[in-house]
C-alpha positions in Angstrom: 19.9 -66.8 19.2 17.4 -64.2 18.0 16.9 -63.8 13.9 18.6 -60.8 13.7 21.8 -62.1 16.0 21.8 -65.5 13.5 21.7 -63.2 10.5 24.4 -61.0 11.6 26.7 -64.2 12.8 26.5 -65.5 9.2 27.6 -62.8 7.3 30.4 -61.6 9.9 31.5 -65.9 8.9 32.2 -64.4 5.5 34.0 -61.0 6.6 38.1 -61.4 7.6 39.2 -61.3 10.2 35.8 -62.3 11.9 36.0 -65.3 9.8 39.2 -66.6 12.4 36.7 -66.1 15.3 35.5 -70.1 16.6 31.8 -70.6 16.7 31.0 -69.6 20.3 33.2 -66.3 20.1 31.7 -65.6 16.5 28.6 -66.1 18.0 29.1 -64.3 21.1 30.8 -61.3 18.8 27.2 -61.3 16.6 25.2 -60.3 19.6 27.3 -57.1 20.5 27.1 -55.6 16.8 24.2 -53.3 16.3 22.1 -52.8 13.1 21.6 -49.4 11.7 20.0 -48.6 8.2 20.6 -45.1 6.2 18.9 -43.8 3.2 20.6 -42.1 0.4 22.0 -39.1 1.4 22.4 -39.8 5.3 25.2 -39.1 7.5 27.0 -41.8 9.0 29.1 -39.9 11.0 30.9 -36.0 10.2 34.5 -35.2 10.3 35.2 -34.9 14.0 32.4 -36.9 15.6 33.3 -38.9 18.7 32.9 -42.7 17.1 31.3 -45.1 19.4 33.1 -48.4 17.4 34.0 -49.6 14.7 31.4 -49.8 11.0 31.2 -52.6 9.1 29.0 -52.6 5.6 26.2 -55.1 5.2 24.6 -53.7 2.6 24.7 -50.8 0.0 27.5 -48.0 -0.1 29.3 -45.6 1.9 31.0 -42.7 0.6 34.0 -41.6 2.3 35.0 -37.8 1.9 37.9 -35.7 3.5 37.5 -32.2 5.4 37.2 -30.5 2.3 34.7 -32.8 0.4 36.4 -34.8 -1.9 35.9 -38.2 -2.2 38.4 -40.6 -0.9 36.8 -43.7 -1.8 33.3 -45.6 -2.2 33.1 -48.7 0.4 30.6 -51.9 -0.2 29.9 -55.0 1.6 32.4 -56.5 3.6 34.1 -52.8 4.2 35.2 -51.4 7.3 35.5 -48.3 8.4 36.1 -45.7 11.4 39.1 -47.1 12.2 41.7 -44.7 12.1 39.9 -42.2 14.3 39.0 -44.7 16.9 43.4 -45.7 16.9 43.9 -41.8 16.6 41.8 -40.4 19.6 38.4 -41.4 18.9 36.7 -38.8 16.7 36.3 -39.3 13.0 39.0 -38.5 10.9 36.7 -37.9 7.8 33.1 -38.2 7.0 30.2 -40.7 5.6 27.9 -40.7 4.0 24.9 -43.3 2.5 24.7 -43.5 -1.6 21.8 -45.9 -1.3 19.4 -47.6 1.1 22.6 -49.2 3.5 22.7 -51.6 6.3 26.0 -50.9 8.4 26.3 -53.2 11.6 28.5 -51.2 14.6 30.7 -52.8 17.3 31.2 -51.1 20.3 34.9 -49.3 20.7 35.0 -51.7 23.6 34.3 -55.2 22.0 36.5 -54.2 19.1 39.6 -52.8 21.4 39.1 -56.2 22.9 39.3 -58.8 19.7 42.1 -56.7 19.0 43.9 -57.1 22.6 43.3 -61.3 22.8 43.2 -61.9 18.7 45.8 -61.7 16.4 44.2 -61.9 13.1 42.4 -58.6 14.4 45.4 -56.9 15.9 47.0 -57.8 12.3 44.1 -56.9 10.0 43.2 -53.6 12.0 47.2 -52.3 13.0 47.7 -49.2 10.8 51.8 -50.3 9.7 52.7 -54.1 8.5 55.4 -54.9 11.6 57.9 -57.4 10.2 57.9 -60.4 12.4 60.3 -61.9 14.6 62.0 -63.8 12.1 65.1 -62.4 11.1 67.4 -63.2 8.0 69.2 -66.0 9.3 69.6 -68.9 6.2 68.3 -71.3 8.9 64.5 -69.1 9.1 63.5 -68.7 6.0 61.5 -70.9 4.0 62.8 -73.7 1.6 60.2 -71.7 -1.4 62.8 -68.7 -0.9 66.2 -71.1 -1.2 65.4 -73.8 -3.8 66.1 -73.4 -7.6 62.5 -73.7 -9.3 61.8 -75.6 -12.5 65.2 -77.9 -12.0 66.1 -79.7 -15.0 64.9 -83.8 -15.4 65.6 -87.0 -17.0 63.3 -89.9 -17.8 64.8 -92.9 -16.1 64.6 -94.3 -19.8 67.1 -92.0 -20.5 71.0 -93.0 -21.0 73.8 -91.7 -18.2 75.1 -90.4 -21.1 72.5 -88.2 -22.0 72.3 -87.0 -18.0 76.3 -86.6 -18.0 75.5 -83.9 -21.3 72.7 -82.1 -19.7 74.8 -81.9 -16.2 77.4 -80.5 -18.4 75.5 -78.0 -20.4 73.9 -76.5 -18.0 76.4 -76.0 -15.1 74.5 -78.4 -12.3 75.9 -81.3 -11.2 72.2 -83.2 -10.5 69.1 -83.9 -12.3 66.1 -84.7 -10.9 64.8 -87.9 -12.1 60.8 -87.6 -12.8 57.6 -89.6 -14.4 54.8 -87.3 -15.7 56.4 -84.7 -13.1 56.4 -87.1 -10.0 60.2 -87.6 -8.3 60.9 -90.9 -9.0 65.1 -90.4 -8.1 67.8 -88.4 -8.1 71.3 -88.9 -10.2 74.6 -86.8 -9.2 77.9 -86.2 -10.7 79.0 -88.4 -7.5 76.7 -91.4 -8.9 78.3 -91.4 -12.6 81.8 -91.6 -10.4 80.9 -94.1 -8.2 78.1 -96.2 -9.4 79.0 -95.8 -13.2 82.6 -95.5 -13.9 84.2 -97.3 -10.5 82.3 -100.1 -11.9 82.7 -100.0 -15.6 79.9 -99.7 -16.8 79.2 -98.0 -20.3 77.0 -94.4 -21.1 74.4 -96.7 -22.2 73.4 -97.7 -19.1 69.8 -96.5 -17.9 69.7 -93.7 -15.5 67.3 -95.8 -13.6 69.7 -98.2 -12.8 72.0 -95.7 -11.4 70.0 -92.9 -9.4 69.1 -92.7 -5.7 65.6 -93.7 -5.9 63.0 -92.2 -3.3 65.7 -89.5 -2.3 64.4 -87.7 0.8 63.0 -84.7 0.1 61.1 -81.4 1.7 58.4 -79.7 1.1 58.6 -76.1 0.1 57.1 -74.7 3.8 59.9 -76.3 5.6 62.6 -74.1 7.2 66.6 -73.8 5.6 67.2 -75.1 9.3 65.7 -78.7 8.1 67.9 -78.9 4.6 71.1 -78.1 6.3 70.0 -80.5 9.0 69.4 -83.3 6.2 72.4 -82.2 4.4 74.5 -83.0 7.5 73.0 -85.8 8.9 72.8 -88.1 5.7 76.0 -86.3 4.2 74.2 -85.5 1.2 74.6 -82.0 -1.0 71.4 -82.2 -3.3 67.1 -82.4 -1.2 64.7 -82.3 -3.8 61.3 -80.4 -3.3 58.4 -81.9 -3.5 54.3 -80.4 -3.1 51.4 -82.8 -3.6 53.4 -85.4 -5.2 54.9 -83.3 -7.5 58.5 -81.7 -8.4 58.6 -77.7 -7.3 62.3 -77.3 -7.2 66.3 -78.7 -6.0 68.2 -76.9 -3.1 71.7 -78.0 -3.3 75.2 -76.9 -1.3 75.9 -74.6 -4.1 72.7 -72.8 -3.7 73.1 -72.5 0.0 76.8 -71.6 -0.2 75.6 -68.7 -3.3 72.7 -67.7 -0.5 75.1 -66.8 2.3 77.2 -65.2 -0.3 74.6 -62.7 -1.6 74.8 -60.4 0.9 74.9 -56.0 0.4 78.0 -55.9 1.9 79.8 -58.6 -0.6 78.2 -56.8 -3.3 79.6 -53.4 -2.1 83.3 -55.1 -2.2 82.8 -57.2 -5.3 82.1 -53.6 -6.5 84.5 -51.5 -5.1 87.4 -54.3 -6.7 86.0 -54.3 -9.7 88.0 -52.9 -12.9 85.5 -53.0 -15.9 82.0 -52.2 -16.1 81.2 -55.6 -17.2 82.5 -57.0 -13.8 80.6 -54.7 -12.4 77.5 -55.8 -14.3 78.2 -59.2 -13.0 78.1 -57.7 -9.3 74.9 -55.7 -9.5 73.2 -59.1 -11.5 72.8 -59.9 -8.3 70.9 -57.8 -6.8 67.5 -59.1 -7.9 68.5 -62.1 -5.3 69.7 -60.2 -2.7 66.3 -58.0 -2.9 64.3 -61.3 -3.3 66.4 -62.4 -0.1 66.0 -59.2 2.1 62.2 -59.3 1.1 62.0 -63.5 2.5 63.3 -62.2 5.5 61.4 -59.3 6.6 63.7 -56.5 6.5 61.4 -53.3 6.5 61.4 -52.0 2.9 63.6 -48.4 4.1 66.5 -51.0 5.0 66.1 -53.1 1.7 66.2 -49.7 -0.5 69.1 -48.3 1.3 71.4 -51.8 0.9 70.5 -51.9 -2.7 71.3 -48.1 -3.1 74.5 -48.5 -1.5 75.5 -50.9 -4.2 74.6 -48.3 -6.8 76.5 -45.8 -4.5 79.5 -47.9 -4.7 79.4 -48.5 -8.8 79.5 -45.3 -9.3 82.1 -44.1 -7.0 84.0 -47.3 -8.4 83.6 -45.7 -12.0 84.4 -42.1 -11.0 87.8 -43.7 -9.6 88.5 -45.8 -12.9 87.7 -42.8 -14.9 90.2 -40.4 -13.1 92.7 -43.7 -13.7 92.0 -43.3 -17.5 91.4 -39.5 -17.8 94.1 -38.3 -15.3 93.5 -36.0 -12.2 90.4 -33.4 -12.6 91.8 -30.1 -13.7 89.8 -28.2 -11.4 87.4 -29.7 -8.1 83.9 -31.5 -8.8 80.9 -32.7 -7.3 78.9 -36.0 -8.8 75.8 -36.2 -7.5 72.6 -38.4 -8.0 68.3 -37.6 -8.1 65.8 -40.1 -8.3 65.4 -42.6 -6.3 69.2 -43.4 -6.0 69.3 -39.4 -4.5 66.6 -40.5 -2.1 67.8 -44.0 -1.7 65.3 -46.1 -2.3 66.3 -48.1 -5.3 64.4 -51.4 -5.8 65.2 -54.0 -8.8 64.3 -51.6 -11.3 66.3 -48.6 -11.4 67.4 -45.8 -14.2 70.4 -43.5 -13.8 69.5 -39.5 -13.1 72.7 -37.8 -12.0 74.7 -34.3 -12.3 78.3 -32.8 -12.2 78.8 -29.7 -10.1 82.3 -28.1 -11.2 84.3 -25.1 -9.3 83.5 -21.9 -10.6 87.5 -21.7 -11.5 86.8 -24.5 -14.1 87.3 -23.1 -17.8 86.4 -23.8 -20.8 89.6 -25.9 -22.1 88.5 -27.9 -18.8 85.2 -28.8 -20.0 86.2 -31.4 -22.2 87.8 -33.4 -19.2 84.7 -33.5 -17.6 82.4 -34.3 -20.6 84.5 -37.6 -21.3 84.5 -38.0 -17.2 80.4 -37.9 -17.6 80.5 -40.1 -20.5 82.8 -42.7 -18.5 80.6 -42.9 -15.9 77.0 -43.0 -17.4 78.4 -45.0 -19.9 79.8 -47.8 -17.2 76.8 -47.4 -14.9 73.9 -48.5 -18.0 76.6 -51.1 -18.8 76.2 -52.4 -15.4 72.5 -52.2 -15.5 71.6 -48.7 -14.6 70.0 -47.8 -17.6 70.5 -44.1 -19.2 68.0 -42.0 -18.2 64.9 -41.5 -20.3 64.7 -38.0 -19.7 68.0 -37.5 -20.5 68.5 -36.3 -16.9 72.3 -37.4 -16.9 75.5 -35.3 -16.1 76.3 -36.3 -20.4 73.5 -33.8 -21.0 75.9 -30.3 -21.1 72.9 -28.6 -19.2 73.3 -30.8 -15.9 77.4 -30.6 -16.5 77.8 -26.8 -15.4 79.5 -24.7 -12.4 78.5 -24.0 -9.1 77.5 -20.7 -10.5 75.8 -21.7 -12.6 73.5 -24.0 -10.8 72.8 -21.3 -8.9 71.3 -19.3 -11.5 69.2 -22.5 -12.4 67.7 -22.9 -9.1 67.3 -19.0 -8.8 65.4 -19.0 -12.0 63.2 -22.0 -11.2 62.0 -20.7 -7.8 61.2 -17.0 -9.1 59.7 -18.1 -12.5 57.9 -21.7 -11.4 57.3 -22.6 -15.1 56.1 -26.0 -15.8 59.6 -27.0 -16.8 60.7 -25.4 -13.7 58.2 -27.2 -11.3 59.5 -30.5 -13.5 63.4 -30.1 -13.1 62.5 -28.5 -9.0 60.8 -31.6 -8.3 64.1 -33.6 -9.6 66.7 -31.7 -8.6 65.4 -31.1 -5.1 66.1 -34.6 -4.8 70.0 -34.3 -5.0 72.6 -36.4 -2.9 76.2 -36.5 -3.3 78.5 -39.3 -4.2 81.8 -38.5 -5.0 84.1 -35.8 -4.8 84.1 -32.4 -3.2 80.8 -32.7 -1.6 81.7 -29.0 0.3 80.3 -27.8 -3.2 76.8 -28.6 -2.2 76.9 -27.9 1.3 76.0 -24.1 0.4 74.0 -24.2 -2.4 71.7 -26.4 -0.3 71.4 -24.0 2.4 70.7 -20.9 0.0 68.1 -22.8 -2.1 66.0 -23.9 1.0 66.4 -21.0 2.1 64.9 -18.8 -0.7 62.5 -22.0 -2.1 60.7 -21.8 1.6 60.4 -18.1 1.4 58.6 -17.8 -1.8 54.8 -18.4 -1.3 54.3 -18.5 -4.8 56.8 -21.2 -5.9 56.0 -23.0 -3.2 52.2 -23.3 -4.2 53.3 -24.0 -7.8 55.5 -27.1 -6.0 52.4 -28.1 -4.1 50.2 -28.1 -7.4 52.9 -30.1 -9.5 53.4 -32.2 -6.1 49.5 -33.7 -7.1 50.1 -34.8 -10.1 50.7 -38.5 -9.3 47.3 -39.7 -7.6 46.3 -42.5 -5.7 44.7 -45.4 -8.1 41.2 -45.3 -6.0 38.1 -46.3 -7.9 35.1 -44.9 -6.8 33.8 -48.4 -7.2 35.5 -50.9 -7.7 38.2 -50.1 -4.6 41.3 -49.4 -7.2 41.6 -47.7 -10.1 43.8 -50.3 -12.6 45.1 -50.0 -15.9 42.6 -50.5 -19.1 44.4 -51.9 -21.7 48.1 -53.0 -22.5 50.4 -55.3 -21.1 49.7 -54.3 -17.6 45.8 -54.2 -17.8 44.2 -54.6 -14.6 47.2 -53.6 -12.5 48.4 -51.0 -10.6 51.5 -48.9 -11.2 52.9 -49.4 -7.6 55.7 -46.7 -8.4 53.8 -43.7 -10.4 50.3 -44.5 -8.1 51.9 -46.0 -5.0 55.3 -44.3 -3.6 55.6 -41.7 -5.8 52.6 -39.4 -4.4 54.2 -39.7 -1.3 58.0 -39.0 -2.3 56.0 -36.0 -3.4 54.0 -34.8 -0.6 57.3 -35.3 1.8 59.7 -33.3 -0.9 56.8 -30.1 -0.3 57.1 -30.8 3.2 61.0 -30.4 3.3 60.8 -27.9 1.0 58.5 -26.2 3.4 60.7 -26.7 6.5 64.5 -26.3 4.9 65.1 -30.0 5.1 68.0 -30.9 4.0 66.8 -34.7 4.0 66.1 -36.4 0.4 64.9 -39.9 2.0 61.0 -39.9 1.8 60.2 -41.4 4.6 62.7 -39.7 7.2 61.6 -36.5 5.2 58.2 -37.5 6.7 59.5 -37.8 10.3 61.6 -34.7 10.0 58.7 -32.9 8.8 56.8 -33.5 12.2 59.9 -32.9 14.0 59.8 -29.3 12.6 56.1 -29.2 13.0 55.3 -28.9 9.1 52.7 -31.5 9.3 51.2 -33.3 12.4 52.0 -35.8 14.6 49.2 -38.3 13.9 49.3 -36.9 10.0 53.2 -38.3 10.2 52.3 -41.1 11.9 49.2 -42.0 9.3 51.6 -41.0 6.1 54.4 -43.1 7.3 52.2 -45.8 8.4 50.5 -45.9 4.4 54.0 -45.3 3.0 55.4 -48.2 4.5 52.2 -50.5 3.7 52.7 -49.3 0.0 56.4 -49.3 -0.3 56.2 -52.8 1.0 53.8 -54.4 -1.0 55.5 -53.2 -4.0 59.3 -55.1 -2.7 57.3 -57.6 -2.0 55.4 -57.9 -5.4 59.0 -57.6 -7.3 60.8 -60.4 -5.1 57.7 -62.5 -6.0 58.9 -61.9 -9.3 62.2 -63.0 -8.9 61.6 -65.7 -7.1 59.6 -67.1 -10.4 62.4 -66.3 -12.4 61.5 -62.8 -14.0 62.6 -59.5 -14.1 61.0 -57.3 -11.3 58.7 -54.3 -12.3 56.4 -52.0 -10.7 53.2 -53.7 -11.4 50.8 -55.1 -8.9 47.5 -56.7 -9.6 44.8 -56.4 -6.7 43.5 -59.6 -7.5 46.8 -61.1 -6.7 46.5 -60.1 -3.2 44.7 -60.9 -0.1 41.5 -59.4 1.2 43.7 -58.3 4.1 45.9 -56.7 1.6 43.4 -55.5 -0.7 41.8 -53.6 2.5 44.9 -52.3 3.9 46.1 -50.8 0.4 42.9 -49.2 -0.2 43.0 -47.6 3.4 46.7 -46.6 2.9 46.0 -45.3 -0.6 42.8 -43.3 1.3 45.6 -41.8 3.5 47.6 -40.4 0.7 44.6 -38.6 -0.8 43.7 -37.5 2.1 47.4 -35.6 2.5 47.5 -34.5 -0.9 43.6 -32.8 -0.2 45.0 -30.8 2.4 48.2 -29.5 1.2 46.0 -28.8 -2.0 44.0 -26.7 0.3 47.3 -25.3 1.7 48.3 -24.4 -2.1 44.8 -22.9 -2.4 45.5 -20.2 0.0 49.4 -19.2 -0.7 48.4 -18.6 -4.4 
């Protein structure tokens, strides 16, 4: 092995997914890379170059810049690059560009085609969309870490049965894991106190230790729900401990399998449509953090997970529209309640505000109006009562404004497409975004059409809906790979809603705009959009492939959350993740920009 070769082999040991290669194919892979050096100011390659592999930096930086020259992002050592024009059709899909003296090593198209064929960690790292894997949401596939209670509650075996009956009793469980300076040492039931206490009378004063099961089998947290209920029915047991590294991670009991198979959208959706009061309906979607957390542990792509969750929310409110009508008496004249936001599009997560509207017949009257204010109130009221938190915006059918006739509305949507104010751009951008739920949804059906239909044909409001459309930007760092927050609760994190699938809920609501979509679901206004032939085919195929990356890493950031026993949120450190995230997101987030720099150019020449 020549010097070079020897160099090259150790530094691809420290570069994923080369790293996975063993010695003789890391070796062999060394000698095919060649070894190119650029001074500041050198072209790599130009926008539309034939590539002849993939790059990979070794030293100093690459910018990377779309067709029209804007920066997408700054790479450094251990970046790759080139890869989405050679998986496109070969030619480079942007250009770049040497900020210092560089070192970029090059493997040939056909070596890199090849680890990606017969490896993979390649075919993984290198695939432009995060395929879920074969596993599906059976309770026997998924992991023991996504079933078990964490932080169980414990006794010292010191400790009296009396004391363990009280803390079984206070908090609703009916074991306790018996520990020593966090090591399992036992395990006591309600079924021990019955037949190892009381069936032999002895008094509360008696030492859990003499009592418990000691060395109770137990599981670690990688094994399978296949292996607990295995345990459970071999050894007729209803309690398996967890245990990592000697210590206590968690209980999985009957209860917490039976509660798993009951968590389930379509439960929810009953338990909602039965209930009678907001607060059981609270109860219902207090759920939905586990089902999400669920869904998430068994790979459902994040478009299915959104759209179960939404149909809960769907349900609620349909529920409360029905309850109200039950308190209020029948609607004096025909109405439409419909939602925006992300229940309109239908990609709710575990964090999710109310934004909704009333469309009434133009034969309602003023005497009416009352009916329909207290109808509004009913509703929003129940709804943040069950965890749908008023809008901050005040973008609620309460507000009078968003209460009005069909006539009305029309005039609003007339008014924001021929004077694109930036109020107008603002309530455009929401109200584009508008789905029915309940009642006479023939009320929409036309004012859809028409509003399409004159939004598409005015140049001018279309370029003002472009130009509020790039508001929301990518968190790239020309540096340091992503942009993060400074300072507050949050620093060094990224806002995966506002940064992450928000720019593209954007960029797709221009494109359906632009086409008279009547779609409201990001990404299948992203497919319908290359249907129609608003946007290309491997421009869809790039946007939906970065959507999903994004949309996914922020589910699967949030069930994290819930599986450690918080409240999900939008937040997402980049330090949390792995370099084959960390690469992926960066790439995906690249994509974006790169969308949002050519419909900018697109807005450039309408105006």
């Amino acid at each position: 092995m020549d010097t070079q070769t020897a160099a090259i082999k150790v530094f691809l040991d420290s570069v994923h997914p080369y790293d996975s290669l063993p010695l003789d194919e890391l070796v062999q892979t060394a000698t095919s890379f060649s070894r190119r050096e650029y001074k500041p100011g050198e072209q790599v390659y130009t926008k539309g170059d034939p590539l002849d592999g993939i790059y990979l930096v070794k030293r100093g930086t690459i910018e990377v810049t779309d067709g029209v020259g804007v920066t997408v992002s700054i790479l450094g050592p251990r970046n790759s690059f080139g890869e989405r024009g050679l998986l496109r059709d070969g030619r480079a899909v942007t250009s770049a560009t040497a900020t210092e003296d560089s070192v970029v090593l090059v493997l040939p198209e056909v070596q890199w085609r090849h680890l990606i064929a017969v490896k993979p960690a390649f075919e993984r790292f290198f695939s432009r969309s995060r395929a879920a894997d074969a596993r599906g949401n059976e309770l026997s596939t998924l992991k023991v870490s996504d079933l078990m209670a964490r932080n169980p509650v414990t006794i010292a075996m010191e400790a009296s049965i009396a004391q363990a009956a009280r803390l079984m009793r206070d908090n609703h469980i009916s074991s306790l894991a018996v520990t020593e300076g966090g090591v399992l040492k036992g395990i006591v039931t309600t079924g021990d106190l019955t037949a190892r206490v009381l069936a032999e009378g002895l008094g509360g004063e008696t030492l859990v230790g003499q009592v418990m099961t000691r060395d109770p089998l137990a599981l670690g947290p990688d094994a399978l729900g296949s292996d607990i209920l295995h345990a459970m029915l071999e050894r007729r047991i209803g309690h398996v401990p967890v245990v990592q590294d000697g210590k206590l991670k968690g209980i999985v009991t009957q209860t917490d399998l039976t509660r798993y198979q009951a968590v389930n959208s379509a439960q929810l959706v009953r338990d909602a449509a039965e209930s009678n009061t907001a607060d059981e309906m609270a109860q219902v979607t207090a759920r939905i953090p586990k089902l999400l957390s669920q869904l998430v542990a068994a790979n459902n792509a994040h478009e299915v997970v959104t759209r179960l969750i939404t149909d809960v929310a769907d349900t609620v409110t349909r529920r409360l529209l029905r309850l109200a009508e039950a308190q209020l008496g029948p609607a004096p004249v025909p109405y439409l309640w419909l939602a925006c936001g992300s229940q309109g599009r239908q990609e709710q997560t575990g964090v999710s505000d109310q934004d909704n509207c009333l469309i009434l017949d133009d034969s309602v009257t003023e005497d009416d109006m009352d009916y329909f204010h207290a109808l509004a109130r009913f509703v929003s009221d129940g709804m943040n009562t069950a965890g749908y938190v008023y809008c901050p915006g005040d973008m609620m059918a309460t507000n009078p404004r968003w209460c009005q006739p069909l006539r009305v509305w029309r005039r609003y949507f007339d008014s924001w497409i021929t004077s694109p104010s930036t109020e107008a751009q603002m309530l455009a951008s929401v109200m584009f975004d508008l789905r029915p739920i309940g009642g006479h949804m023939t009320l929409f059906r036309d004012l859809e059409e028409e509003t399409l239909a004159a939004a598409s044909r005015n140049s001018i409001f279309v370029a003002h809906m472009i130009s509020n459309s790039l508001k929301h930007q990518p968190p790239l760092g020309l540096l340091r790979g992503f942009a993060t927050i400074r300072s507050g609760e949050f620093k060094n994190h990224i806002d995966m809603k506002h940064n992450g699938v928000v720019p593209v809920a954007d960029l797709a609501r221009v494109y359906a705009l632009q086409a008279r979509l009547p779609e409201t679901n990001t990404r299948a206004r992203i497919e319908a959009a290359e249907a129609a032939g608003v946007i290309s085919v491997s421009g869809a195929r790039d946007l939906v492939d970065a959507y999903d990356f994004i949309a996914q890493l922020r589910l699967e950031a949030q069930a994290d959350l819930v599986k450690a026993g918080r409240r999900p949120d939008n937040f997402l450190a980049p330090s949390d993740l792995s370099d084959f995230e960390r690469s992926h997101l960066r790439d995906a987030f690249v994509v974006v920009r790169t969308m949002q720099s050519a419909l900018g150019q697109r807005a450039g020449t309408l105006g």
